[in-house]
C-alpha positions as CSV (number, residue, x, y, z in Angstrom):
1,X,-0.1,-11.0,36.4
2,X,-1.9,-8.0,35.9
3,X,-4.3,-6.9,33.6
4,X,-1.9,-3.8,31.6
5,X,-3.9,-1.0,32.6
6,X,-6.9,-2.7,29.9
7,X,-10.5,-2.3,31.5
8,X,-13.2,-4.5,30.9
9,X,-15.1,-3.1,27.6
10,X,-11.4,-2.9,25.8
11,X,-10.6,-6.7,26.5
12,X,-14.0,-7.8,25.1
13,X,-13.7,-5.3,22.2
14,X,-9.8,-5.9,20.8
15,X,-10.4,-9.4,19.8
16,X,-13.7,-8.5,18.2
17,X,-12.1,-6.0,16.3
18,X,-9.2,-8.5,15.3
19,X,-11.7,-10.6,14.1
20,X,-12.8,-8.5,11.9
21,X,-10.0,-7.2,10.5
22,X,-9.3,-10.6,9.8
23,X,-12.1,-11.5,8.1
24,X,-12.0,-8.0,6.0
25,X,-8.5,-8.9,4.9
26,X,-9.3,-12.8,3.7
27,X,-12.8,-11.3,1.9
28,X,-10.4,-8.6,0.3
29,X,-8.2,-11.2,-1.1
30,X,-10.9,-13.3,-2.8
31,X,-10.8,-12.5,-6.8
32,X,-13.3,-15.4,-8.0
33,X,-16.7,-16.1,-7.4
34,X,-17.3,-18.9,-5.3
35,X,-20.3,-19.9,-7.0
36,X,-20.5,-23.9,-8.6
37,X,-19.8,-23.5,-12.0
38,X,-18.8,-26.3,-14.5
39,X,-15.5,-25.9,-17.0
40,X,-15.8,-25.5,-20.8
41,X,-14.2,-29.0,-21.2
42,X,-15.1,-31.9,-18.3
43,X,-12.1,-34.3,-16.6
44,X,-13.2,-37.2,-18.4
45,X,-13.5,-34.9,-22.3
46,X,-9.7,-33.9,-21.0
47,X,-8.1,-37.2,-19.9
48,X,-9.3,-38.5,-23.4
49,X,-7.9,-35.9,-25.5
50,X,-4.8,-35.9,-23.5
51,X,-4.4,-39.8,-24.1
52,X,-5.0,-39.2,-27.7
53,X,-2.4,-36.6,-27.3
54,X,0.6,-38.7,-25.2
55,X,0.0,-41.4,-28.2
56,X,1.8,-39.2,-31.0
57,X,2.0,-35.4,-30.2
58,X,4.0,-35.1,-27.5
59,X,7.7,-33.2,-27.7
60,X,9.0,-34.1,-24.2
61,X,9.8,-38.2,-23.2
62,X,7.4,-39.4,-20.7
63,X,8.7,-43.1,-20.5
64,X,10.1,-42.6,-17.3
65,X,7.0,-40.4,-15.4
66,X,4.1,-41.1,-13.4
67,X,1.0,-39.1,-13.4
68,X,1.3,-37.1,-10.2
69,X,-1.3,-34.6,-10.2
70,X,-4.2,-33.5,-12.1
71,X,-6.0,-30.2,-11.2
72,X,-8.2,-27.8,-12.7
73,X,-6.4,-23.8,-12.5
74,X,-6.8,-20.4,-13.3
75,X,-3.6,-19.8,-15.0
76,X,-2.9,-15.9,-14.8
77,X,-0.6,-15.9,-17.8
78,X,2.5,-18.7,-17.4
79,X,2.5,-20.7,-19.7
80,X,-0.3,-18.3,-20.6
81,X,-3.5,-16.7,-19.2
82,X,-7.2,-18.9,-18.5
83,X,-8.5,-22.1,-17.3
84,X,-6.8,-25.3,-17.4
85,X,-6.8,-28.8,-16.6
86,X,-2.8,-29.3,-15.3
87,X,-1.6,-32.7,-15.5
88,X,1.6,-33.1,-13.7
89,X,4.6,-35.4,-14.4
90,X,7.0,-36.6,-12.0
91,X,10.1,-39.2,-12.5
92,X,9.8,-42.6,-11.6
93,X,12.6,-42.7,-9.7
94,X,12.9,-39.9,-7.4
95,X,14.6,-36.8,-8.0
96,X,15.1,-33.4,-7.4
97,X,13.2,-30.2,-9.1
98,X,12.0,-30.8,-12.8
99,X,8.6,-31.7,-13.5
100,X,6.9,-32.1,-16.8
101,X,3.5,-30.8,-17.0
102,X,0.4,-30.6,-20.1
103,X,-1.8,-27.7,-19.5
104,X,-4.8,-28.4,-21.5
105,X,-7.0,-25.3,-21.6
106,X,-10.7,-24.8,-21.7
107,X,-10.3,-23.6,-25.4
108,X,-8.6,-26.9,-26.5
109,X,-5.3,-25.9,-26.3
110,X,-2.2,-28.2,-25.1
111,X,1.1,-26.7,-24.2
112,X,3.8,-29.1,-22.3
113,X,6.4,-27.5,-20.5
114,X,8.9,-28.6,-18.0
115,X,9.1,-27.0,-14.4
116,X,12.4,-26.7,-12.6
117,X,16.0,-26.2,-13.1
């Protein structure tokens, strides 16, 4: 194989530049500080109030769900915009596309709502 008409200085330089350009673009994308912060409302405040919440206040039928996930996200406006602990829902017995989740946001707000078809 050749070496495509490229002299020496160009082969060193192109993957430094790609780099770069790399590295510009994921720096670009970032739209949060990275910094350690803690949340308005801890895991443990949250898993008790949504306890106390699954005991009587609940709309949707959780009987036949397992806790799948919990996460804290930065909701940007479905079901509505800020910070949320997400519990997530899934059937017992396996099947496809609806999960039921509780986003309990930092202000003390639950909403349920079911994902999927």
């Amino acid at each position: 194989m050749g070496d495509c008409g490229l002299d020496k200085k160009m082969k060193t330089t192109l993957p430094v530049l790609v780099i770069l350009a790399c590295l510009t673009l994921a720096a670009g994308g970032q739209q949060y500080p990275m910094e350690p912060r803690e949340p308005k409302i801890t895991l443990f405040d949250s898993v008790d109030t949504i306890r106390e919440f699954m005991r009587g206040e609940t709309k949707q039928d959780y009987s036949d769900q397992n806790l799948i996930e919990v996460s804290l996200k930065f909701m940007e406006g479905h079901p509505r915009k800020g910070e949320a602990w997400v519990y997530r829902f899934g059937h017992k017995i396996p099947t496809r596309g609806t999960y039921l989740s509780i986003f309990h946001f930092t202000d003390g707000e639950i909403i349920e709502f079911l994902e999927g078809p």
